[in-house]
Every structure is written in structure tokens, then in C-alpha cells.
C-alpha positions in Angstrom: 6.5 5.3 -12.2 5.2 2.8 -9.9 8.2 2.9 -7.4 7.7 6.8 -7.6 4.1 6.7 -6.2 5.6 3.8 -3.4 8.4 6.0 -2.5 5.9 9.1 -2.5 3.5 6.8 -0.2 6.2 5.4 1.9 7.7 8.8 2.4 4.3 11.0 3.6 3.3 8.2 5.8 7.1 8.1 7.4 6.6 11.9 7.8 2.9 11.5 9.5 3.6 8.0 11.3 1.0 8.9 14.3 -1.8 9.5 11.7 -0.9 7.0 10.0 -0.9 4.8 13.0 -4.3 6.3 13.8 -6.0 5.3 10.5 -5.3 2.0 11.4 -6.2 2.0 14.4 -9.2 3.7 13.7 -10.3 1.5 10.6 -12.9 -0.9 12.7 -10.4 -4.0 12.0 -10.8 -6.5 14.9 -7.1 -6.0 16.1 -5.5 -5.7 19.4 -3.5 -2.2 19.8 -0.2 -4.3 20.1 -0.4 -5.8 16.6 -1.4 -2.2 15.3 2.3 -0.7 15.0 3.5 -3.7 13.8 1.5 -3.9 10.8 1.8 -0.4 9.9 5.9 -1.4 10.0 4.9 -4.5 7.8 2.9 -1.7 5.5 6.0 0.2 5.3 9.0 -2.1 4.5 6.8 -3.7 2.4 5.9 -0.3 0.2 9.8 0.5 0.8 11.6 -2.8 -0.5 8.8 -3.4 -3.5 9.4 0.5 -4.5 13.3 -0.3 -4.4 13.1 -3.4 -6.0 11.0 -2.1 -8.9 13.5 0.8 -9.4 16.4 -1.4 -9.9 14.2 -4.8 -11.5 16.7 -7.5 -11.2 14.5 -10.2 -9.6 10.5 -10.5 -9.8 10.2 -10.4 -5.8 8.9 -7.2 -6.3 6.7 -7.8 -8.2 5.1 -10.2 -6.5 5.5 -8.1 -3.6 3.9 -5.5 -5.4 1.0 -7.3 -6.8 0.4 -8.8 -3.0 0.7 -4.7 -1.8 -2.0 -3.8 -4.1 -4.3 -6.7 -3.2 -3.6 -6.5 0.4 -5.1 -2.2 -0.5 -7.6 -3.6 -2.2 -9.1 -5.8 0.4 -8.8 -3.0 3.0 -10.2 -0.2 1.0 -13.3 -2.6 -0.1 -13.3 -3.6 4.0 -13.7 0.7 4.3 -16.3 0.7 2.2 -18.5 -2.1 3.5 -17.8 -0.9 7.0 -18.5 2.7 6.5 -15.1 3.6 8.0 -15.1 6.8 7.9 -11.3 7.6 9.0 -9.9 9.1 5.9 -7.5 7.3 3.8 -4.1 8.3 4.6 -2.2 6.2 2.3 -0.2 9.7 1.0 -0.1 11.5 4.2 -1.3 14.9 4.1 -0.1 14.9 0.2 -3.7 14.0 -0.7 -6.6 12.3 0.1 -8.9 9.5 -2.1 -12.1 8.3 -1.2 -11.9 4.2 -1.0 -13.2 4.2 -4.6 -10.3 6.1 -5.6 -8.3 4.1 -3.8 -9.8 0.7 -5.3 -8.7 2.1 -9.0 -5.3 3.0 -7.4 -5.1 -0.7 -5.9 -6.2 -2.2 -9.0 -3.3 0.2 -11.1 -0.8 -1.5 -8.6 -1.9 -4.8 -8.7 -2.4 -4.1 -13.2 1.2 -2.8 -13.3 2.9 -5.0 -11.1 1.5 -8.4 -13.0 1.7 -6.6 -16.5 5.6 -6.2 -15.7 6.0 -10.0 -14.5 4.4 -11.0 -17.6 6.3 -8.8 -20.0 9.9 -8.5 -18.0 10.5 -11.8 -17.1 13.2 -10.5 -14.2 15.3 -13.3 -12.4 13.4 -15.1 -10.2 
């Protein structure tokens, strides 16, 4: 279920890449343009390979990965709120949107899921 919503995520903001690019941009984070792109590619693989990995479960890598993705979320969509960003969330694309405090509970779900599995699964690490 949770590679399902990363796919889903990974896939609408593949789809929208320049508003997707322009959220981050546009998110008040003191970063130059340059380093911009390159972390929305980080926030991609990253959403990619833990989705992937979580499909398949041989190793815990992604669920680390996953747990880090979440909490990495977290601190942004907390950031959005003490901020007052007011650039939607477009962490689905144009699927759907969540206010940050929809977006902390779907964080925290990621970040709950993620360490429930490494604690239950015990994959190869």
C-alpha cells in the first residue's frame, strides 16, 4: 500500500515536473535556484527506489529510506506551516491537494509504516 501511494506521488509529480519544480521554489526555503532542480531529482529517486524497494522487500534500505522520506515531509510541511507558505502542496500533482496538516498525518503514516515494517519484517540488511 505504501509503495502504491510513492509510485502514485512519484508519478503526478513526473507528469507536472514544472509545478512541481515551482512549489519548491516557491516554498520560502533559503536556497539558490541551482540547487532547486536538483533536490526535486533527490525527492524523486528517492520516492522512486523506496516505492520499488518496498514492493519487492528484500533488504530494509527502504525502509530506512522510507522512514527518512517521511521525516524529511514532515519537516517541510511543519516549515509550510510556520512560514505561512502559501504555494499549495503538490506532493500528488494535480491528483489532489492537502493542506500541510493533512500532509503532517500523511508524513507521520509514512514515517508509522515504514518503522512498523522494520520492526516486524526484519528484511536483509
Amino acid at each position: 500500500m505504501l509503495s502504491v501511494l510513492l509510485f502514485t506521488s512519484f508519478g503526478a509529480k513526473v507528469a507536472a515536473f514544472d509545478e512541481f519544480y515551482a512549489v519548491i521554489a516557491g516554498s520560502k526555503l533559503e536556497i539558490p535556484d541551482s540547487s532547486t532542480v536538483i533536490i526535486a531529482y533527490v525527492v524523486l529517486a528517492t520516492e522512486f527506489l523506496c516505492g520499488l524497494g518496498l514492493l519487492f522487500r528484500r533488504l530494509a534500505f527502504p525502509l530506512y529510506l522510507g522512514a527518512g522520506l517521511g521525516g524529511m515531509l514532515l519537516g517541510y510541511n511543519v516549515w509550510r506551516i510556520i512560514a505561512n507558505v502559501g504555494v499549495p502542496c503538490h506532493c500528488f500533482g494535480r491528483i489532489f491537494h492537502l493542506r500541510p496538516f493533512g500532509m503532517i498525518a500523511l508524513d507521520l503514516f509514512i514515517v508509522g509504516v515504514s518503522v512498523a515494517l522494520l520492526a516486524v519484517d526484519a528484511p536483509v540488511r
